[in-house]
KOLVEX-340250 format. One record per residue (C-alpha): y negated, x, z negated; residue in three letters. Coordinates in nm, 4 decimals, always signed. Layout:
REM KOLVEX-340250
[[Y X Z] 'ALA']
...
This chain:
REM KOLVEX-340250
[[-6.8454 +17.4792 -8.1233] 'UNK']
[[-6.9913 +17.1925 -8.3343] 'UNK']
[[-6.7454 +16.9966 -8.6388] 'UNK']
[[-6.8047 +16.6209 -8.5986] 'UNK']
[[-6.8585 +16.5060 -8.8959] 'UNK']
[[-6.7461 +16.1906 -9.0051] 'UNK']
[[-6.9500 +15.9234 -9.1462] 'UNK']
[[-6.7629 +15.9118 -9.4602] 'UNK']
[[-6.8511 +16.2724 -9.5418] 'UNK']
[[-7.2192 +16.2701 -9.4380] 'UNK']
[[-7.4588 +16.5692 -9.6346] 'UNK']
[[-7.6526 +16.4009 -9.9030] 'UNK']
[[-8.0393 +16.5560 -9.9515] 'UNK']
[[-8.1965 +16.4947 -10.2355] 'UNK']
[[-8.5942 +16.6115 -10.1989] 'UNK']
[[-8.7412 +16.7092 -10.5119] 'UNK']
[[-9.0488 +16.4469 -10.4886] 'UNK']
[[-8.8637 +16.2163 -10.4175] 'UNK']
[[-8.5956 +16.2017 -10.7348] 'UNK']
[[-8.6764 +15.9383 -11.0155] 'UNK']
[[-8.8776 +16.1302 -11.3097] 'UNK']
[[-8.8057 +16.0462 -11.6529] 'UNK']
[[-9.0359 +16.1488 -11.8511] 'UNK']
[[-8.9518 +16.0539 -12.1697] 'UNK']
[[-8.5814 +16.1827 -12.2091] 'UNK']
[[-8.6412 +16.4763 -11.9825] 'UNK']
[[-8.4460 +16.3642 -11.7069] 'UNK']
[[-8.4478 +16.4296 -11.3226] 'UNK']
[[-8.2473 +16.1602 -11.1550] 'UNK']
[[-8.0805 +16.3807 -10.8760] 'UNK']
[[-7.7922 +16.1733 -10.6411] 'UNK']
[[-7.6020 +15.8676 -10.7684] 'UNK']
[[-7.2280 +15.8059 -10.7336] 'UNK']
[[-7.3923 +15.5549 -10.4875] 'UNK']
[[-7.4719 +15.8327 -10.2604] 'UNK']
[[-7.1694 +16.0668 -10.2940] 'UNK']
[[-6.9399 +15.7838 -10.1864] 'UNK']
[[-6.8373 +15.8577 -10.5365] 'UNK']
[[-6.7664 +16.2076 -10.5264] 'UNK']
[[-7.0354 +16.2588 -10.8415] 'UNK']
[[-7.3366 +16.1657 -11.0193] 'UNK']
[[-7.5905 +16.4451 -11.0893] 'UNK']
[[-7.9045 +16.4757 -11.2406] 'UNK']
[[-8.1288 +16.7307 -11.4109] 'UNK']
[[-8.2472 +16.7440 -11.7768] 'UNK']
[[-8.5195 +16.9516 -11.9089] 'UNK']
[[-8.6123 +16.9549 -12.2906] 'UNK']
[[-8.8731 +17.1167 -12.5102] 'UNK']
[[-8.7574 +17.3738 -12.7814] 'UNK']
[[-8.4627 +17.1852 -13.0611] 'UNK']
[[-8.5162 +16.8552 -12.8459] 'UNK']
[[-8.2333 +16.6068 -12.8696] 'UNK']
[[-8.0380 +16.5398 -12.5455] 'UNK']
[[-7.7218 +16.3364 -12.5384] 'UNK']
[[-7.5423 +16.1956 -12.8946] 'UNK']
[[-7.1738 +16.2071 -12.9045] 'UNK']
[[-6.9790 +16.0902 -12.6537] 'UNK']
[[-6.6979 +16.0791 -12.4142] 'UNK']
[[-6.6304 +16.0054 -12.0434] 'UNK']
[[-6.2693 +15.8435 -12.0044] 'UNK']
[[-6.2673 +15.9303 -11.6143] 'UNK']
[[-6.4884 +16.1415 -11.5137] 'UNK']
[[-6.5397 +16.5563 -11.5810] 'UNK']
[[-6.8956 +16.6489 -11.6988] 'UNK']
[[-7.0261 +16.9775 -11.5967] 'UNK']
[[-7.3238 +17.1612 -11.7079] 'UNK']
[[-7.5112 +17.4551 -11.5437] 'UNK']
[[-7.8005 +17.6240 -11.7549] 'UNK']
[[-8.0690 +17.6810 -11.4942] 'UNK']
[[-8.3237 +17.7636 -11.8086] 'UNK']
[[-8.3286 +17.8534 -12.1482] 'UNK']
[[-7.9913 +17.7287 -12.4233] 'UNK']
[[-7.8213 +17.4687 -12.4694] 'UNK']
[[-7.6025 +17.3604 -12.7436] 'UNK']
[[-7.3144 +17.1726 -12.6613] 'UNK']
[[-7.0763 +16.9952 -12.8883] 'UNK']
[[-6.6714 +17.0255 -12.7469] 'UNK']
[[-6.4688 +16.8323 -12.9716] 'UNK']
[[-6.5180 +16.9643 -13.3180] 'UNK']
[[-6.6907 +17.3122 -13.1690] 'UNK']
[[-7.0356 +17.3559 -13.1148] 'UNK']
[[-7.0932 +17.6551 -12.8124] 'UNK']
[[-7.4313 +17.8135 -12.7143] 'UNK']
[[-7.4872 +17.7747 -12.3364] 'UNK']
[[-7.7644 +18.0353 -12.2005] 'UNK']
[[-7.8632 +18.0500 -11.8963] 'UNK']
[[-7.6824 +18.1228 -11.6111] 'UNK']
[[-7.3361 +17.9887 -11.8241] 'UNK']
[[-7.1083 +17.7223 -11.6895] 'UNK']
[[-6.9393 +17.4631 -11.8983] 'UNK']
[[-6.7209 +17.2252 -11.8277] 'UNK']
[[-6.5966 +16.8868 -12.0346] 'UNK']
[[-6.2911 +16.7489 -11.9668] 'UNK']
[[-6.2319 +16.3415 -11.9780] 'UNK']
[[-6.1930 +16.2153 -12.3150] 'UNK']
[[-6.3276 +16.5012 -12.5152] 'UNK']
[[-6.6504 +16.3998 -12.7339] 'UNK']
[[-6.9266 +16.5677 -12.6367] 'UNK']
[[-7.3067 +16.5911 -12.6882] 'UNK']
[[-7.6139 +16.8344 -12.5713] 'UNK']
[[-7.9462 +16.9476 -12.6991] 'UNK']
[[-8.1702 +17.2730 -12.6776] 'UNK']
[[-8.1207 +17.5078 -12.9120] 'UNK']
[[-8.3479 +17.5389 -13.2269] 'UNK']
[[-8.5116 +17.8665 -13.0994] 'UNK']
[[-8.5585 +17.7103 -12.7340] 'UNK']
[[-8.6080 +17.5037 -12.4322] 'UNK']
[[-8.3226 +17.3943 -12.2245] 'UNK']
[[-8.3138 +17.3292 -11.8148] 'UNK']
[[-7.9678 +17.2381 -11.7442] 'UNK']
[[-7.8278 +17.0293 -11.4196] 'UNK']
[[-7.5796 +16.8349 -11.4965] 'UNK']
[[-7.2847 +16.6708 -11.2507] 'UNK']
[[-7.0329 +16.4216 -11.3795] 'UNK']
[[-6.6775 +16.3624 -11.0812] 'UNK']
[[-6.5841 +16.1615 -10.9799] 'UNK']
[[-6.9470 +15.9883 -10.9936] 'UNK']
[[-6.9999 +15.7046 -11.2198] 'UNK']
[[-7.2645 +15.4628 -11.1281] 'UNK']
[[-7.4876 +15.6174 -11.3832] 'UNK']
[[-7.8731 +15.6116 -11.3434] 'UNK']
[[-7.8928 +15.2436 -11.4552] 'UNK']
[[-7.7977 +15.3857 -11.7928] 'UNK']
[[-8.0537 +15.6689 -11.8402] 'UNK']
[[-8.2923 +15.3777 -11.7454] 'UNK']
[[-8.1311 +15.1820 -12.0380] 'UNK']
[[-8.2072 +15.4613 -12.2784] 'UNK']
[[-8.5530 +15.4950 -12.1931] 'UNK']
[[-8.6071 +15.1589 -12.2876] 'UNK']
[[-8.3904 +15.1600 -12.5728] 'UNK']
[[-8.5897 +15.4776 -12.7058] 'UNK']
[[-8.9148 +15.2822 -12.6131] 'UNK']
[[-8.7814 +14.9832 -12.8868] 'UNK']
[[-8.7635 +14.7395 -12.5759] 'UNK']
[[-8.4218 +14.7099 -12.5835] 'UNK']
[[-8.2380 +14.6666 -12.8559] 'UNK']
[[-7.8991 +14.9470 -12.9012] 'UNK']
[[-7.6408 +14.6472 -12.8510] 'UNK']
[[-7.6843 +14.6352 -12.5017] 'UNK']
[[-7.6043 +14.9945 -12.4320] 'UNK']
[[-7.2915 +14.9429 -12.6434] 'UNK']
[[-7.1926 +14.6380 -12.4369] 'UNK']
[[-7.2032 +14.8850 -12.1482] 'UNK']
[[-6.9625 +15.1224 -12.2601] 'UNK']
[[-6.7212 +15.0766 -11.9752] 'UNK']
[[-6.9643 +14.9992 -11.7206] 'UNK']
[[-7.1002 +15.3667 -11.7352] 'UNK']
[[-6.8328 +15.5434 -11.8579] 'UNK']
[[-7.0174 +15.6614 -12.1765] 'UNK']
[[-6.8472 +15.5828 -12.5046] 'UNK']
[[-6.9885 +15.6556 -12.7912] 'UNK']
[[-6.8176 +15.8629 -13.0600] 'UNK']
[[-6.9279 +15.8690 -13.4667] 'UNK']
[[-7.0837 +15.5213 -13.4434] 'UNK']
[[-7.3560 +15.6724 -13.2513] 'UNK']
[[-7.6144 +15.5434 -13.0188] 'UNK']
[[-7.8786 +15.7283 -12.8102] 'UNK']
[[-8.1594 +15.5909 -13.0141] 'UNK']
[[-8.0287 +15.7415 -13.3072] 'UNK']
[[-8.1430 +16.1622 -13.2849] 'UNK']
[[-7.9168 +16.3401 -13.4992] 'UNK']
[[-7.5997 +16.1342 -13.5671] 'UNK']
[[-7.2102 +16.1659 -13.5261] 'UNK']
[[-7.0037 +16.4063 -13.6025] 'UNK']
[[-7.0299 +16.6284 -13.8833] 'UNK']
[[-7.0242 +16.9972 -13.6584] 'UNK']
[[-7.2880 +16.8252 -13.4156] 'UNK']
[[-7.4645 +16.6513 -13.6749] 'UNK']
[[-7.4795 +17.0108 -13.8667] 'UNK']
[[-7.5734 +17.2347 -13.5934] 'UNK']
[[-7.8929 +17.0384 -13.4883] 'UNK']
[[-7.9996 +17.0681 -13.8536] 'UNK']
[[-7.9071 +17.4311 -13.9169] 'UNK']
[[-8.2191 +17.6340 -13.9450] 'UNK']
């Protein structure tokens, strides 16, 4: 016996040569809210040993789950930095600041799914340019809302090591 499946709940495939590279923030672009029917957003980040990922920040609506595929992964939860290594599962609830990077002593392959989706790849693209110095950091703060992604500490993603004191201390521990 075959399930009908109903158009709203269609599988969504994402081939691997066929997701958006990039390159420059270590970021995989996987399946957009877009394509979930908003169910999630998920992409893939891989960074070289200590590399910055996200600054501090919070999602009003939206859950933000990582999965360590690779490596660790230090994640700031509120005022709490945690150690992610691979294999671990963590989980950020709406409205708790938050922020990612490898560890000092490695790399860091993590897939990361944010639900219900946010319209979200428009906003890594943002940050590329914005860490290229094509776009200047007042647009991505004019987006807040739009992406879900508020930023905490007076922090922007152009800025490396910024925010909060526990995040700001742990990526300069050594």
């Amino acid at each position: 016996m075959s399930a009908i499946v109903d158009d709203q709940y269609r599988p969504v495939l994402v081939r691997a040569g066929e997701a958006e590279h990039l390159e420059s923030i270590g970021h995989t672009l996987l399946a957009d809210s877009s394509a979930t029917r908003g169910a999630l957003s998920s992409h893939r980040i891989t960074l070289g040993r200590g590399a910055d990922g996200a600054v501090p920040h919070r999602h009003n609506a939206s859950w933000e789950l990582f999965f360590i595929l690779d490596g660790r992964l230090d994640v700031l939860l509120g005022d709490e930095v945690v150690t992610a290594n691979e294999g671990d599962l963590l989980v950020a609830p709406p409205g708790m600041t938050h922020a990612f990077g490898a560890h000092r002593d490695s790399a860091a392959d993590a897939l990361i799914v944010l639900t219900p989706g946010v319209e979200r790849f428009d906003y890594f693209r943002h940050v590329v340019r914005l860490r290229a110095g094509t776009e200047p950091a007042q647009t991505l703060l004019g987006l807040q809302d739009r992406f879900d992604t508020h930023f905490t500490g007076g922090s922007v993603p152009s800025s490396s090591v910024s925010g909060r004191s526990a995040w700001r201390d742990a990526r300069t521990a050594g």
